[in-house]
C-alpha positions in Angstrom: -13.2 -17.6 11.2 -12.0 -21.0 9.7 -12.1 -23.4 12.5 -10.8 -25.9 10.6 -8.1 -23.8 8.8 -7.4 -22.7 12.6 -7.0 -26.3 14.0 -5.2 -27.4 10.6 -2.7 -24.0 11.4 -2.2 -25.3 15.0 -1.4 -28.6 14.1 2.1 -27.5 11.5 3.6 -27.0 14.9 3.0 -31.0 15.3 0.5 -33.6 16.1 -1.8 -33.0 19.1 -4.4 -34.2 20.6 -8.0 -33.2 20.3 -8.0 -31.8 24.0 -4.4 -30.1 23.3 -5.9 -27.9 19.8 -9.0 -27.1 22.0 -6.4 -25.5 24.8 -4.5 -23.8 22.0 -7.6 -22.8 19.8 -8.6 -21.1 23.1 -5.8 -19.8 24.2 -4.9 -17.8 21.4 -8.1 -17.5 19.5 -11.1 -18.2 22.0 -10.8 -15.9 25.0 -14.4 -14.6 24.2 -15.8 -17.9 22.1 -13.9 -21.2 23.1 -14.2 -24.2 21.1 -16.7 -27.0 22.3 -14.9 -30.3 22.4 -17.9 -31.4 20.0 -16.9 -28.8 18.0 -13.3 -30.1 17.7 -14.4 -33.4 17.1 -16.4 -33.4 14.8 -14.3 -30.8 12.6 -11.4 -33.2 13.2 -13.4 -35.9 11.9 -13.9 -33.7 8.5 -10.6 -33.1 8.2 -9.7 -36.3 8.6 -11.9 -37.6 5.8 -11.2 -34.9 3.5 -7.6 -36.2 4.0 -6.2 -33.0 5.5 -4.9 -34.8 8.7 -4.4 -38.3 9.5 -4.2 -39.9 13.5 -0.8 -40.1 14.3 -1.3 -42.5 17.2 -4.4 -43.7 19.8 -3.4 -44.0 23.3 -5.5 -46.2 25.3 -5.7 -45.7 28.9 -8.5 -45.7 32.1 -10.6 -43.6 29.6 -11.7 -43.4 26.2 -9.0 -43.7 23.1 -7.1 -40.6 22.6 -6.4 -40.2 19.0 -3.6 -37.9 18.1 -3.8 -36.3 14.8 -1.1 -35.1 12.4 -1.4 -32.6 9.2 -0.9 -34.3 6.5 0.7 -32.5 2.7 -2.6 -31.7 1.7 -3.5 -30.0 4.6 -0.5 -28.2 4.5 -1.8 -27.3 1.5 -4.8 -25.9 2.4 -3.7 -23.8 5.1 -1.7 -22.5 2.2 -4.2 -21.5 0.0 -6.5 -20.6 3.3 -3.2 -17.8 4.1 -2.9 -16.2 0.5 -7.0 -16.0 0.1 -7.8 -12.1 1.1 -10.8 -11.7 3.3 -13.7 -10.4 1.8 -14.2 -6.8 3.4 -17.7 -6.0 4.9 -18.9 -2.8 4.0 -21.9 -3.2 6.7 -24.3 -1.7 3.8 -27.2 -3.0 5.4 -26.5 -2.9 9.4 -29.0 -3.5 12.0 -28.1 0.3 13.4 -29.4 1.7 10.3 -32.4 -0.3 10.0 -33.8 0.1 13.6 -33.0 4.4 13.1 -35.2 4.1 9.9 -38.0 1.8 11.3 -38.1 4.6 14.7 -38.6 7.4 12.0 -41.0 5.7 10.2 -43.0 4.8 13.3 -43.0 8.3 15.1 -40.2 6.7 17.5 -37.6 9.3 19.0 -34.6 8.1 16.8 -32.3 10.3 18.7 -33.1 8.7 21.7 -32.1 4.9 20.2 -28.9 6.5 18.6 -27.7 8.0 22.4 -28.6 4.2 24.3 -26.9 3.1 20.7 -23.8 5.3 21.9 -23.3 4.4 25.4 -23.3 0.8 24.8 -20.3 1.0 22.6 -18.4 3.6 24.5 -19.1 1.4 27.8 -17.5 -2.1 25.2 -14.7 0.3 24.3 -14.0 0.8 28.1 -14.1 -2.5 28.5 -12.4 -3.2 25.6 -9.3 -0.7 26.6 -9.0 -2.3 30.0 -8.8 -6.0 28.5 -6.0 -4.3 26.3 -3.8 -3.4 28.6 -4.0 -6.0 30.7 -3.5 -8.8 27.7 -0.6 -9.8 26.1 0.0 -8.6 22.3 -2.3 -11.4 20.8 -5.3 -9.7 23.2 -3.7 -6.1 22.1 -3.6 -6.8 18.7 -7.9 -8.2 19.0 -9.0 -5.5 21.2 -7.3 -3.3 18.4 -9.3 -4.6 15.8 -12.8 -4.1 17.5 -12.0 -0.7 18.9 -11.5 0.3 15.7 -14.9 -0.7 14.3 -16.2 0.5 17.4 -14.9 3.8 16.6 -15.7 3.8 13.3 -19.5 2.9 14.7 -19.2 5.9 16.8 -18.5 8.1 14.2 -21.4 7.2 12.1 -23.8 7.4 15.2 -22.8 11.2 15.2 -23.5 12.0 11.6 -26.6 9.9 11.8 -27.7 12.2 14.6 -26.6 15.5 13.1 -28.4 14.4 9.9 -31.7 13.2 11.8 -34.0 16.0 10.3 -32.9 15.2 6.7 -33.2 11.1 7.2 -36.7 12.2 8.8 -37.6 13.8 5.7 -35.9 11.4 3.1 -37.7 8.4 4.8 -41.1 10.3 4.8 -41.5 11.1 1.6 
């Protein structure tokens, strides 16, 4: 994910502060990985070199300056050509599953065993995963669609990796 694309995305609704993206970043993108204020800051300060925002105002009060920032056209901009840009897909040609059932066959290691502990960690993040969905709002619906799905898909290949063990065995042997 863009965090600054996100931020710049936030901020067409109107200027904020640094504190007020980090509660909307986490609010609607975060609920696993929230920002650190750091984090914020420092991609704020990019942004506002790169002339995508500008500050809008600094309040000064008991604390430090709060700086409020503002998207400027060329951020609007950005965020534009950010939208229209697909995402790369990721075909997962080289996943860690596959690797660590290849390195068990090639040691002597019971593959089959590391493909069933493989199996009931995902179905026990899809349980979680399912409860957290319908408990959420659409936004969490929506995310908790998205990983299920790759869960599944995981899922699926876990069972043809284990029906195809004794062919892997002798492809990886020889």
């Amino acid at each position: 994910m863009s965090i600054g694309h996100t931020l710049l995305g936030l901020l067409e609704g109107g200027p904020r502060h640094g504190y007020d993206l980090k509660r909307a970043f986490d609010e609607r993108f975060g609920h696993d990985r929230p920002l650190h204020y750091g984090q914020v800051y420092s991609t704020m300060s990019r942004l506002l070199k790169n002339g995508l925002v500008e500050v809008d105002g600094i309040e000064h009060g008991g604390g430090p300056e709060r700086k409020r920032y503002a998207i400027t056209d060329a951020g609007i901009t950005d965020v534009e050509h950010w939208l229209i840009q697909p995402e790369k897909p990721e075909p997962y040609l080289q996943s860690v599953l596959y690797t660590k059932v290849v390195i068990a066959l090639l040691t002597g290691r019971d593959a089959a065993d590391l493909l069933d502990v493989q199996r009931a960690e995902h179905l026990r993040l899809m349980r979680e995963l399912t409860q957290r969905k319908r408990g959420g709002d659409l936004s969490d619906q929506l995310i908790c669609d998205h990983a299920l799905f790759h869960l599944e898909a995981d899922l699926r290949w876990l069972e043809l990796t284990a029906a195809r063990l004794g062919q892997l065995a002798k492809a990886v042997r020889s």
